[in-house]
C-alpha positions as CSV (number, residue, x, y, z in Angstrom):
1,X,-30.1,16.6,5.7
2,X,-31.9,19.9,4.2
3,X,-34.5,19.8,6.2
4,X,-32.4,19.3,9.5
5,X,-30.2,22.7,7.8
6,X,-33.5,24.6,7.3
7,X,-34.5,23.8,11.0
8,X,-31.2,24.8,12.9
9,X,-31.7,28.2,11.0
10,X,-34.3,29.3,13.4
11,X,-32.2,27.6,16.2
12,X,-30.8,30.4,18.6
13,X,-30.6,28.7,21.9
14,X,-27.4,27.6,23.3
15,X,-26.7,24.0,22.9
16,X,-23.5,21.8,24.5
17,X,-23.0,18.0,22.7
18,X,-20.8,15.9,24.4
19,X,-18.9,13.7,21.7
20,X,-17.1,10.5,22.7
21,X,-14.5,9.0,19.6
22,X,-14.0,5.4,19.7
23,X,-10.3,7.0,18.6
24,X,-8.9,9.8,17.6
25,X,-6.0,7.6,16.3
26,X,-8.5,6.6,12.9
27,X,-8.1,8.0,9.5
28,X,-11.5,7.9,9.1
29,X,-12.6,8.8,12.1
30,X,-10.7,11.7,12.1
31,X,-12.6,12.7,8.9
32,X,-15.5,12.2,10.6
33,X,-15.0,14.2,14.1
34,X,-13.8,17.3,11.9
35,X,-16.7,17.1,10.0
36,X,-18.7,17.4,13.2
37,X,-16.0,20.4,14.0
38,X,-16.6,22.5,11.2
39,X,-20.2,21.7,10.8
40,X,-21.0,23.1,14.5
41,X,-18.8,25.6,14.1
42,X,-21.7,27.2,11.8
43,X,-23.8,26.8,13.7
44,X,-25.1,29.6,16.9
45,X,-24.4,28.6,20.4
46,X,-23.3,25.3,20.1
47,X,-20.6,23.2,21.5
48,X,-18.8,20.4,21.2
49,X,-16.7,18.9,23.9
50,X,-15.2,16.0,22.3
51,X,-13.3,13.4,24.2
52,X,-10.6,10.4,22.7
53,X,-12.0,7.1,23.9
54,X,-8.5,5.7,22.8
55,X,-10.1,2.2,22.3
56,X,-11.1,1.5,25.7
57,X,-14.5,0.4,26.6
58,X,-14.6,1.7,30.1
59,X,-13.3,5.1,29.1
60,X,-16.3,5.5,26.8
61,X,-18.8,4.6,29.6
62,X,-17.2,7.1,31.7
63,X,-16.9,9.8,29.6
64,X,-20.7,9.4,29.3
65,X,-21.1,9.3,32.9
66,X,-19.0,12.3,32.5
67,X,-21.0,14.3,30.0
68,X,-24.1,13.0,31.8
69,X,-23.0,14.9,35.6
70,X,-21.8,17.9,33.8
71,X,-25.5,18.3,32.4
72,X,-25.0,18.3,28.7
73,X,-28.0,19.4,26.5
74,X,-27.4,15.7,24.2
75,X,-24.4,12.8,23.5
76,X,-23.0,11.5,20.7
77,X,-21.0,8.4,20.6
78,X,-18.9,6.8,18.5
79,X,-18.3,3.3,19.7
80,X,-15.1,1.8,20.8
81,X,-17.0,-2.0,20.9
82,X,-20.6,-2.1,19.3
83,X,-21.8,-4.7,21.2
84,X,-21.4,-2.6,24.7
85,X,-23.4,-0.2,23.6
86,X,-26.4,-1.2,26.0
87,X,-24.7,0.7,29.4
88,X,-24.4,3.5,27.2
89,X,-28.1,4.3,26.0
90,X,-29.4,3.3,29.9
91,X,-26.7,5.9,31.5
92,X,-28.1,8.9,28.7
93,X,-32.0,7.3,29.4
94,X,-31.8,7.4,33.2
95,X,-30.9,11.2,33.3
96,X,-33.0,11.8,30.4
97,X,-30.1,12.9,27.6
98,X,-30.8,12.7,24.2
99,X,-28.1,10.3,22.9
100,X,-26.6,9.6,19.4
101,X,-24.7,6.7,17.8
102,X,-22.7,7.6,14.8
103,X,-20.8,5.5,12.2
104,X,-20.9,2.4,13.6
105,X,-24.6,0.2,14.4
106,X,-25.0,-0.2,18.1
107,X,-26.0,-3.8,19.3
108,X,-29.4,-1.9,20.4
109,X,-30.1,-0.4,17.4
110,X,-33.6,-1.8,17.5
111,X,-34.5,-1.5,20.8
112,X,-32.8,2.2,21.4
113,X,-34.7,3.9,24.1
114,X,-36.8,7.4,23.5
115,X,-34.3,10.5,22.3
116,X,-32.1,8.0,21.2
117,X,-31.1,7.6,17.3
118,X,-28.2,6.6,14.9
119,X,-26.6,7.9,11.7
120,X,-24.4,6.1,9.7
121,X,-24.5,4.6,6.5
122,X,-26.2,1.2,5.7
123,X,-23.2,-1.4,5.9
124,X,-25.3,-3.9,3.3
125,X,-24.2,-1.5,0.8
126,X,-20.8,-1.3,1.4
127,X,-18.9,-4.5,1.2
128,X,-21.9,-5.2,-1.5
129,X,-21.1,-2.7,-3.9
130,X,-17.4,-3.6,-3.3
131,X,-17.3,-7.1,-4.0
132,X,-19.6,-6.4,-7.0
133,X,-17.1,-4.4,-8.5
134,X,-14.1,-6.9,-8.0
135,X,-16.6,-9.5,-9.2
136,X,-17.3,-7.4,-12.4
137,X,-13.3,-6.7,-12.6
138,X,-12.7,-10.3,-12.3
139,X,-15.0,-11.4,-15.0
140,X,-13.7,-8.4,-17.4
141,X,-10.4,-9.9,-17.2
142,X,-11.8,-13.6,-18.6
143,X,-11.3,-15.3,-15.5
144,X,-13.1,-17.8,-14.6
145,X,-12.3,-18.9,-11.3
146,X,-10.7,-16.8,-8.9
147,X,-9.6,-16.7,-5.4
148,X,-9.9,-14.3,-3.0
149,X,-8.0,-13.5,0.2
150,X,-10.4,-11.4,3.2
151,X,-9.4,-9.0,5.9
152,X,-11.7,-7.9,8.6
153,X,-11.5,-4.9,10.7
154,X,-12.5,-5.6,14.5
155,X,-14.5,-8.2,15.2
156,X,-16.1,-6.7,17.8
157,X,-17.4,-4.1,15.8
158,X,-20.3,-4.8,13.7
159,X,-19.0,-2.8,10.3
160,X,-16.1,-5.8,10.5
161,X,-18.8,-8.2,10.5
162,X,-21.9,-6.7,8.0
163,X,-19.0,-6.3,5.5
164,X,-17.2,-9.6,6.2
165,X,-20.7,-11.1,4.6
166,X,-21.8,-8.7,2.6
167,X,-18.6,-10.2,1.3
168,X,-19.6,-14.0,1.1
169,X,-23.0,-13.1,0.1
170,X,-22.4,-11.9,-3.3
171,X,-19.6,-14.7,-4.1
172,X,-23.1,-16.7,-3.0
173,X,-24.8,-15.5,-6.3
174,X,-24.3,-17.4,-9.4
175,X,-22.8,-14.4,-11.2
176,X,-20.0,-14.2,-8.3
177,X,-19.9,-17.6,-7.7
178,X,-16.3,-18.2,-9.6
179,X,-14.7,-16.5,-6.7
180,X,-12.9,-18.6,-4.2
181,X,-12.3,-17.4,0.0
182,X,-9.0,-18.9,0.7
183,X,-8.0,-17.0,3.8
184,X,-9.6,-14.2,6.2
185,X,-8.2,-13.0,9.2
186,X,-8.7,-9.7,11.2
187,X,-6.1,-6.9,10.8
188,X,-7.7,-4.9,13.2
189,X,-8.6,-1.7,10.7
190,X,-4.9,-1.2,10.8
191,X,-3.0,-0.1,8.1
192,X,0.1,-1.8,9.7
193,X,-1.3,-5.0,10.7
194,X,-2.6,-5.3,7.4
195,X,0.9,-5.2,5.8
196,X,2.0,-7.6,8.7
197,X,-0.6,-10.5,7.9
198,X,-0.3,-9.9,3.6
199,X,3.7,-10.8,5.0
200,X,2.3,-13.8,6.4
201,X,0.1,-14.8,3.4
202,X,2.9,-14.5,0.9
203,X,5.7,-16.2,3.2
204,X,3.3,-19.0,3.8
205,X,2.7,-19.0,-0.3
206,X,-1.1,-18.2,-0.8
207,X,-2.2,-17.7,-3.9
208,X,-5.1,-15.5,-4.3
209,X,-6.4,-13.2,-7.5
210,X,-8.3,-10.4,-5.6
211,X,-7.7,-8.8,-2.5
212,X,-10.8,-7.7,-0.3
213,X,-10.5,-5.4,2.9
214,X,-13.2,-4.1,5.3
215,X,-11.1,-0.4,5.0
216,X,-8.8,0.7,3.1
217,X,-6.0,1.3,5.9
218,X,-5.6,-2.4,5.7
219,X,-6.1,-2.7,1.9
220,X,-2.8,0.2,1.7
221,X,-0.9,-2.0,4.2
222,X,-1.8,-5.1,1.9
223,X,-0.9,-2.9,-0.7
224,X,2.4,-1.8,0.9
225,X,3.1,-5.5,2.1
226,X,2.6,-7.0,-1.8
227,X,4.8,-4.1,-3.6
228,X,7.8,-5.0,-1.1
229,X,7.4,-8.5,-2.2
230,X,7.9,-7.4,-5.8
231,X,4.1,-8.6,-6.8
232,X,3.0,-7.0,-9.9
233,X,-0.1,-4.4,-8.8
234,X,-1.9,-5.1,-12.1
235,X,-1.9,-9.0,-11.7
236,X,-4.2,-8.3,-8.3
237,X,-6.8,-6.7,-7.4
238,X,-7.0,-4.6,-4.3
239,X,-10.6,-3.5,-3.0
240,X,-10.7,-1.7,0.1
241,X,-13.9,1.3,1.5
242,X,-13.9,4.3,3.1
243,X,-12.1,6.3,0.2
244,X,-10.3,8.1,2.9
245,X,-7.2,10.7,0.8
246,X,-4.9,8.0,1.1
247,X,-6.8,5.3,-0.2
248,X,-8.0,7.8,-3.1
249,X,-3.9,8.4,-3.5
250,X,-3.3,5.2,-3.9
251,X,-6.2,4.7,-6.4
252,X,-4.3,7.4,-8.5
253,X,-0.9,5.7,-8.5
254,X,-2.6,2.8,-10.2
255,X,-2.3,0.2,-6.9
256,X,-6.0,0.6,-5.1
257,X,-8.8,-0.9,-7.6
258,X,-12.2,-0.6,-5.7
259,X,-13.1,1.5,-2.8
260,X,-16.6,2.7,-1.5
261,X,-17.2,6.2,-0.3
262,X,-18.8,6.6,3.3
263,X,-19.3,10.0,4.0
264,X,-17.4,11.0,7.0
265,X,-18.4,14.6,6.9
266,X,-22.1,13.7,6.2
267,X,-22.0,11.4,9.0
268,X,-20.8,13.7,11.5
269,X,-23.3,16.7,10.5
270,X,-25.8,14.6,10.4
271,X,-25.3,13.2,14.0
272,X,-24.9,16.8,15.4
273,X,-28.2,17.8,13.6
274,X,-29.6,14.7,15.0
275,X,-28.3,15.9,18.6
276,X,-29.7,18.9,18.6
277,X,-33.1,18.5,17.3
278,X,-33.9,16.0,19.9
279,X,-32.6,17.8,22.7
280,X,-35.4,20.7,21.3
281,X,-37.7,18.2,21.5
282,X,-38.2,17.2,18.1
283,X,-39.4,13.3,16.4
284,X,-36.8,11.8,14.5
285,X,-36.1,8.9,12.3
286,X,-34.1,6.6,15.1
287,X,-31.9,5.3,12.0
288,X,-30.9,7.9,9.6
289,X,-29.1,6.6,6.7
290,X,-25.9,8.4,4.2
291,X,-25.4,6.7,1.1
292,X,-22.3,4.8,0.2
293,X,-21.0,5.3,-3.5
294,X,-19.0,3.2,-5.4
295,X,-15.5,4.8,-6.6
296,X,-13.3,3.8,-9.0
297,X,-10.7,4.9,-11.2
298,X,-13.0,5.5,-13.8
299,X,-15.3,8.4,-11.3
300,X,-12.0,9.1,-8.7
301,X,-11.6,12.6,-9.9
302,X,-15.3,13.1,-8.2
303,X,-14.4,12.0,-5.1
304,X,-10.8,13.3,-4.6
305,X,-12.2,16.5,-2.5
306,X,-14.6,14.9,-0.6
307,X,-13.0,12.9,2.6
């Protein structure tokens, strides 16, 4: 990221990026489109027109259509569904737009044509280091077997899916392999779908040790859902990633265990630096990687200023 900094010092030419959101509606996301605010806005002579997708695929592909008639010096897209992301790169390729993905994989990632390239952070780590640690929590508390209940984001979105087994593939090691999947559903990234199907879970009298969420919107609804029930928060553990301000809250009052830093801010500078040294011309990585972090209670107090 220094050397992209270093480079747009010398930049002085006017550049325009149109941004399509997957939605603006997103905790997280929101994070990550102000980052990409406040970055550009340091930046000299470049613009952002950013556009709300609102979860609709055929939005997204005409908002680059859109952004692709209005001649825009590059694209960036977040994706409402990442497996549609093919139309997308071949609309930017065909008029010759440098295009980037951010946050979540596109379906293409491997076959992405020229001046195309995506920033994110590598989803093997995420639902990795976060079963890990509910492993490691697990085994501190002299259990020795344990059951675990899952909740996916979208399914058509490949974060919901790396994380999902990231998930399975460390209970598949023999130092995890005490822990038990008795349920996983999809709550759809939503914090209020997550509280509706932990509802379901308890009325229908699952029994489960650990809770493990692909974000923590639906690990706070889970959260919310459990409290209401009058489950003790220390007899469960609650894993969630993002460590949006509300997860990190939540962390504080003692309810959220486990969550997994993606940096939204990095993210989105990194995808407008990205953007505009392509459209100059420039050779870039085509995927460009942000660390996740582990956070816990234990390191909170570093991360509580960061998303």
């Amino acid at each position: 990221m220094a050397a992209f900094a270093s480079f747009l010092a010398t930049s002085a030419s006017a550049q325009t990026i149109g941004v399509s959101m997957a939605l603006f509606d997103d905790n997280f996301l929101t994070v990550l489109r102000n980052g990409m605010i406040d970055y550009s806005k340091g930046l000299d002579g470049v613009t952002l027109q950013i556009e709300d997708a609102q979860n609709d695929v055929g939005k997204q592909l005409s908002q680059v259509q859109n952004f692709v008639a209005s001649g825009v010096d590059a694209i960036i897209v977040n994706p409402v569904d990442t497996d549609a992301t093919t139309a997308l790169s071949q609309a930017a390729a065909a008029a010759g737009i440098p295009l980037v993905y951010v946050n979540r994989q596109p379906v293409n990632v491997d076959d992405l044509p020229e001046k195309q390239a995506f920033v994110a952070s590598d989803e093997k780590q995420s639902g990795t280091l976060q079963t890990q640690e509910v492993c490691r929590i697990l085994k501190e508390a002299g259990k020795k077997e344990a059951s675990a209940v899952v909740m996916m984001g979208e399914l058509s979105n490949q974060a919901a899916r790396m994380r999902t087994q990231d998930i399975k593939d460390v209970i598949a090691t023999p130092e995890c392999s005490f822990i038990k999947i008795v349920e996983e559903q999809t709550a759809n990234w939503s914090r209020t779908q997550g509280a509706d199907l932990m509802t379901n879970w308890l009325s229908a009298g699952v029994k489960f040790d650990a809770v493990i969420s692909n974000n923590d919107e639906m690990a706070i609804g889970a959260i919310q859902s459990l409290k209401s029930s009058g489950r003790a928060m220390d007899d469960v553990i609650v894993a969630g990633i993002d460590a949006t301000q509300d997860a990190l809250a939540s962390m504080a009052a003692g309810d959220l265990d486990v969550t997994v830093f993606q940096n939204a801010a990095g993210q989105g500078q990194g995808a407008v630096d990205a953007a505009i040294r392509i459209a100059k011309g420039e050779t870039i990585e085509k995927k460009v990687y942000v660390p996740f972090e582990l956070v816990t209670p234990a390191n909170l107090k570093d991360y509580q200023a960061k998303n």
